[in-house]
SEFILO-832622 format. One record per residue: chain; x, y, z of N, C-alpha, C in turn; residue number from 1; residue in three letters. Coordinates in steps of 0.1 Angstrom, whole numbers, plus 2048, in hexadecimal, padded with zeros to 3 digits. Layout:
# SEFILO-832622
> A|X|Y|Z|X|Y|Z|X|Y|Z|NUM|Ala
...
This chain:
# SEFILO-832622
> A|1F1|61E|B75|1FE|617|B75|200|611|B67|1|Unk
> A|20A|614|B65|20C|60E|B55|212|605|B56|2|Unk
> A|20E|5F7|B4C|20D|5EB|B4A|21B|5E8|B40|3|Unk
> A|226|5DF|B44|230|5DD|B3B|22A|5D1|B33|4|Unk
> A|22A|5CF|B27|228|5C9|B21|233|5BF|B16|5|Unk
> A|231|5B4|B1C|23D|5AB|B11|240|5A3|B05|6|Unk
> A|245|5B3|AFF|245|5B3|AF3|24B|5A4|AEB|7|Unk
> A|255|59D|AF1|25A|590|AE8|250|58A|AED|8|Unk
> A|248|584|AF9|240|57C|AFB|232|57F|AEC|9|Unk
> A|230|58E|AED|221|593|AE0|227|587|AD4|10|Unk
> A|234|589|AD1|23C|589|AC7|23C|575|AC4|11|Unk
> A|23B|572|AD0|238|55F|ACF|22B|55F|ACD|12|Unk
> A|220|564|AD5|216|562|AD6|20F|565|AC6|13|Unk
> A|211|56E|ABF|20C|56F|AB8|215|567|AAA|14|Unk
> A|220|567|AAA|226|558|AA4|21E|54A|AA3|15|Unk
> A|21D|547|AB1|215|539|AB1|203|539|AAC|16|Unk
> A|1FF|545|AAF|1F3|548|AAD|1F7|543|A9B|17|Unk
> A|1FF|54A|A97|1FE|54A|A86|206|53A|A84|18|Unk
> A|20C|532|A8D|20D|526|A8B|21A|525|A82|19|Unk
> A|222|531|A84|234|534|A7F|239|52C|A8A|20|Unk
> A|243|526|A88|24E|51F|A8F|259|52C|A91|21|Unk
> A|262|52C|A9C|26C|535|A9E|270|536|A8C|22|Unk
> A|279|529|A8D|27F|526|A7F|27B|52B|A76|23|Unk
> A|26D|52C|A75|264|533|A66|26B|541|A6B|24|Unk
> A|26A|548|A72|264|557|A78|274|559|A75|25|Unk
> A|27F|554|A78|28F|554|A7A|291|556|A6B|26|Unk
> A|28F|54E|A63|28D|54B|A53|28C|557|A4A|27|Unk
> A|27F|55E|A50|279|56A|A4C|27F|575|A4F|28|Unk
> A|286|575|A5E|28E|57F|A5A|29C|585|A56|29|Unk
> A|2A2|57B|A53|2AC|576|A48|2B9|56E|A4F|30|Unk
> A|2C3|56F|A49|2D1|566|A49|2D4|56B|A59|31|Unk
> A|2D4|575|A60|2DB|578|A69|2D1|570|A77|32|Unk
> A|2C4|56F|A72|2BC|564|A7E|2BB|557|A80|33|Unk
> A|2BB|550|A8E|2BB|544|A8D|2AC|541|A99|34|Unk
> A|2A9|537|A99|2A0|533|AA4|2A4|53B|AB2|35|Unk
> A|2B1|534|AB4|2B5|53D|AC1|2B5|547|AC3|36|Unk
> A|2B7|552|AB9|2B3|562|AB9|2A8|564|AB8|37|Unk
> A|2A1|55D|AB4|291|55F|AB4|28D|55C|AC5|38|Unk
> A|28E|554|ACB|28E|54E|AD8|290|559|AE2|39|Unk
> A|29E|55A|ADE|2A2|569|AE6|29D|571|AE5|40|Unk
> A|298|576|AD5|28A|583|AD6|281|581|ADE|41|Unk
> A|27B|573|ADB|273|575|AE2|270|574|AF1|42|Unk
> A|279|577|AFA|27D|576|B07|280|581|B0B|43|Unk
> A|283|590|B06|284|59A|B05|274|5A5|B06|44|Unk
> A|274|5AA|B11|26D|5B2|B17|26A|5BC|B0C|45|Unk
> A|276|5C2|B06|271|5D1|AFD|278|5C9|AEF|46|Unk
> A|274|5CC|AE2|27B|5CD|AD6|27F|5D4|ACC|47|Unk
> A|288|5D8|AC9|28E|5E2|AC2|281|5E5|AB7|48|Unk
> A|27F|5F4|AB7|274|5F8|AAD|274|5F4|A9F|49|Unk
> A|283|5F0|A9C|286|5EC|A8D|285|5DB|A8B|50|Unk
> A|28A|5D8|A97|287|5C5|A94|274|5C4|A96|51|Unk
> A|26D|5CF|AA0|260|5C8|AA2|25C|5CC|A98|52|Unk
> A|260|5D6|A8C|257|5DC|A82|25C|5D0|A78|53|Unk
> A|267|5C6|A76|268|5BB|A6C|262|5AF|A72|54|Unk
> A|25D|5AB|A7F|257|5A2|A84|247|5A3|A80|55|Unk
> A|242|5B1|A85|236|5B2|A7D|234|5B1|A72|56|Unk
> A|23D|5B6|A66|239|5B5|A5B|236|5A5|A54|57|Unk
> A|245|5A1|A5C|241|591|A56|232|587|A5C|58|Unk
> A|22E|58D|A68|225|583|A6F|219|58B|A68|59|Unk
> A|216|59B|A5E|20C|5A0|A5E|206|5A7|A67|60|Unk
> A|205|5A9|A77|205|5B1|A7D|206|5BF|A7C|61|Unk
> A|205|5C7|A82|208|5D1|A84|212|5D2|A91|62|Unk
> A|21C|5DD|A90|225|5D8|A9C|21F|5E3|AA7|63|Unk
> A|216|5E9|AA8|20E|5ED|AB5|207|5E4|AB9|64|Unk
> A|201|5DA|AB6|1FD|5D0|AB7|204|5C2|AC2|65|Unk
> A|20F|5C6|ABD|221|5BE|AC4|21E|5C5|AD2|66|Unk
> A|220|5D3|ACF|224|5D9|ADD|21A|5DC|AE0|67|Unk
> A|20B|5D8|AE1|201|5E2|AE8|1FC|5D6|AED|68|Unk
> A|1FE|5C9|AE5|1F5|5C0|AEC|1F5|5B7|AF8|69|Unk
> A|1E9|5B9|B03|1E8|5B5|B11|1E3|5A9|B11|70|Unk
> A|1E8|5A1|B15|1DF|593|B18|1D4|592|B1E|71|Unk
> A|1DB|599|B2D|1D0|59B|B35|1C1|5A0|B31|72|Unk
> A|1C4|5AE|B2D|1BD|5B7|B26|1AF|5AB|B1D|73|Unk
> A|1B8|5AA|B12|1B0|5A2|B0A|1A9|597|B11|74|Unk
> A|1AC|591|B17|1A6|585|B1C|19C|58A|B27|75|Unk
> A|198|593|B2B|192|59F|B36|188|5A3|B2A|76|Unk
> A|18C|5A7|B22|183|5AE|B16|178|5A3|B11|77|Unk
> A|181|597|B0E|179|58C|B09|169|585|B17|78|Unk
> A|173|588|B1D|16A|580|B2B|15E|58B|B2F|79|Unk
> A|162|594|B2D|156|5A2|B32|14C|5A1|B27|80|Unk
> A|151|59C|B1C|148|5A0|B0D|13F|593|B10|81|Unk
> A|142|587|B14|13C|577|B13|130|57A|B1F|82|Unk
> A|13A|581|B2A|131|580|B34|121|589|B30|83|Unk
> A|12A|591|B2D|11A|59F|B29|112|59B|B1F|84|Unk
> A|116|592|B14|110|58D|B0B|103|57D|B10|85|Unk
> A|107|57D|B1B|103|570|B20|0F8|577|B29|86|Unk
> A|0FB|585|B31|0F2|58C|B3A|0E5|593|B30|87|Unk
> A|0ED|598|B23|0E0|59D|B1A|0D9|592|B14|88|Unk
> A|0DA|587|B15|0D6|57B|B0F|0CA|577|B18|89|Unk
> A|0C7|57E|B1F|0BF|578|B29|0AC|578|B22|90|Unk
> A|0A7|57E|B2D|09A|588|B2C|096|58D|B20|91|Unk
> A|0A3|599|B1D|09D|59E|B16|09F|59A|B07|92|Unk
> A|0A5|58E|B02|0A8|590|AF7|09C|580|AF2|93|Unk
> A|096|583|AE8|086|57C|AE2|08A|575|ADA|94|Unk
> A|08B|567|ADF|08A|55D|AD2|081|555|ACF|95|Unk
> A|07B|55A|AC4|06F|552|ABE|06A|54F|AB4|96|Unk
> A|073|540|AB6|06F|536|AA7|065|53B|AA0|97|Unk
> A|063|53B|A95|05A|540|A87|055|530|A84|98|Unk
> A|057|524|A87|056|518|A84|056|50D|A91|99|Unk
> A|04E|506|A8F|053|4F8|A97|05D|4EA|A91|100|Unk
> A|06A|4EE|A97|070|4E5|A8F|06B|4D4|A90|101|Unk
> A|062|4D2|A94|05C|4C4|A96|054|4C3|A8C|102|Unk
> A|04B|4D0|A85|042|4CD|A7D|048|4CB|A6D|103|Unk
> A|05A|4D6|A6B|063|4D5|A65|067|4C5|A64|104|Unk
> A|068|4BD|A6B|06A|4B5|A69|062|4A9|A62|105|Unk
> A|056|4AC|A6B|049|4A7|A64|044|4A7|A57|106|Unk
> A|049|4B4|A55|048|4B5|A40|054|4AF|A3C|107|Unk
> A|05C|4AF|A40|06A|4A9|A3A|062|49B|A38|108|Unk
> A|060|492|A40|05E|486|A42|051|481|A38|109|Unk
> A|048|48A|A35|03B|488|A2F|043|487|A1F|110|Unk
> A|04A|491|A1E|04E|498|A0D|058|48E|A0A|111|Unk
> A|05C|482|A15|069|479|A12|05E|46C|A10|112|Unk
> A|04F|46B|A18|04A|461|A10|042|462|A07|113|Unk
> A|03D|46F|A00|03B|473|9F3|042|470|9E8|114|Unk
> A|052|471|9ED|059|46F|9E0|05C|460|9E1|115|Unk
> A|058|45A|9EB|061|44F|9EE|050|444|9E4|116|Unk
> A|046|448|9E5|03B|444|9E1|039|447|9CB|117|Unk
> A|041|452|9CC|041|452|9C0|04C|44C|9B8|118|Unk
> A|053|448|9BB|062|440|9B7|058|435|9B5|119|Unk
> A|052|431|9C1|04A|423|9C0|045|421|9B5|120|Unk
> A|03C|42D|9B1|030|42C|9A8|039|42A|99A|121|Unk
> A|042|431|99C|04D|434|990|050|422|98B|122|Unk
> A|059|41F|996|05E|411|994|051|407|990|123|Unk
> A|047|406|997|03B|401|993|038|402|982|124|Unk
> A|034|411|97E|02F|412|96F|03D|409|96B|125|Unk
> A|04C|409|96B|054|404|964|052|3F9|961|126|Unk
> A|04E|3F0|96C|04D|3E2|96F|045|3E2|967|127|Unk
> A|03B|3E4|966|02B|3E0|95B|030|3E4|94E|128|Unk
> A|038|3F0|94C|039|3F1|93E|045|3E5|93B|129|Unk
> A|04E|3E3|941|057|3D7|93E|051|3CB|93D|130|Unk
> A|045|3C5|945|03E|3BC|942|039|3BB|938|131|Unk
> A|02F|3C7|931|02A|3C6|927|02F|3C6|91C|132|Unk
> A|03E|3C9|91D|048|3C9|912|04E|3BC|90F|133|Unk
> A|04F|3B5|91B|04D|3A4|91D|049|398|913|134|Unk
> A|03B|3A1|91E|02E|39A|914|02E|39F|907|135|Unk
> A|02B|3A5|904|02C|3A5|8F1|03A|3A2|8EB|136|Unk
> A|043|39F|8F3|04D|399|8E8|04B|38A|8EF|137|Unk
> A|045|384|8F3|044|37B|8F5|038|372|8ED|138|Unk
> A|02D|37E|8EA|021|37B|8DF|02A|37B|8D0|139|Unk
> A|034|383|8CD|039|382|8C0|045|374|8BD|140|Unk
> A|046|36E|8C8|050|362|8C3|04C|354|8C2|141|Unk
């Protein structure tokens, strides 16, 4: 049984998808469109092969795309693909860490008080050399 497909509905849907306002889409296709004609397209079951071929071009589509695309379909396609992806996810598919991210952490933490120990040492030599620089201008006055 063949599936009628509604073409001004493809025609909103993939509008809003691209986040056009009627207005934008009315705009684009010149002086003779208004929102309302756009509205009215898209409430229209079938569309003239010459208006859906300037609706696609402005939204980038392809206009088999207009007329071929199923909601249903697609949304069936998507759900079959999640489901099966979820069923092959099971058993058979092996995941196994190369690493313990606990022990990843563990070197993070060691290598943060290495450096955090050498700044120390850093700041320390400063201090003694500023002291000593102190002290001997302190011996010269």
């Amino acid at each position: 049984m063949a599936k009628n497909i509604h073409q001004g509905r493809n025609v909103k849907r993939f509008r809003e998808m691209l986040g056009i306002k009627q207005e934008g889409l009315a705009y684009e296709l010149g002086e003779d469109w208004t929102q309302k004609r756009v509205s009215l397209l898209e409430q229209k079951e079938t569309i003239e092969q010459d208006i859906l071929d300037q609706v696609a071009k402005i939204l980038k589509v392809p206009a088999d795309a207009i007329k071929n695309f199923d909601e249903e379909t697609a949304i069936n396609n998507i759900q079959n693909n999640y489901d099966n992806s979820i069923v092959h996810a099971g058993p058979t598919v092996n995941y196994n860490c190369t690493f313990n991210p606990l022990d990843k952490w563990v070197e993070a933490l060691e290598e943060n008080k290495k450096l955090y120990e050498r700044l120390l040492k850093a700041e320390q030599d400063k201090n003694e050399l500023l002291q000593k620089l102190l002290n001997s201008q302190n011996k010269n006055i």
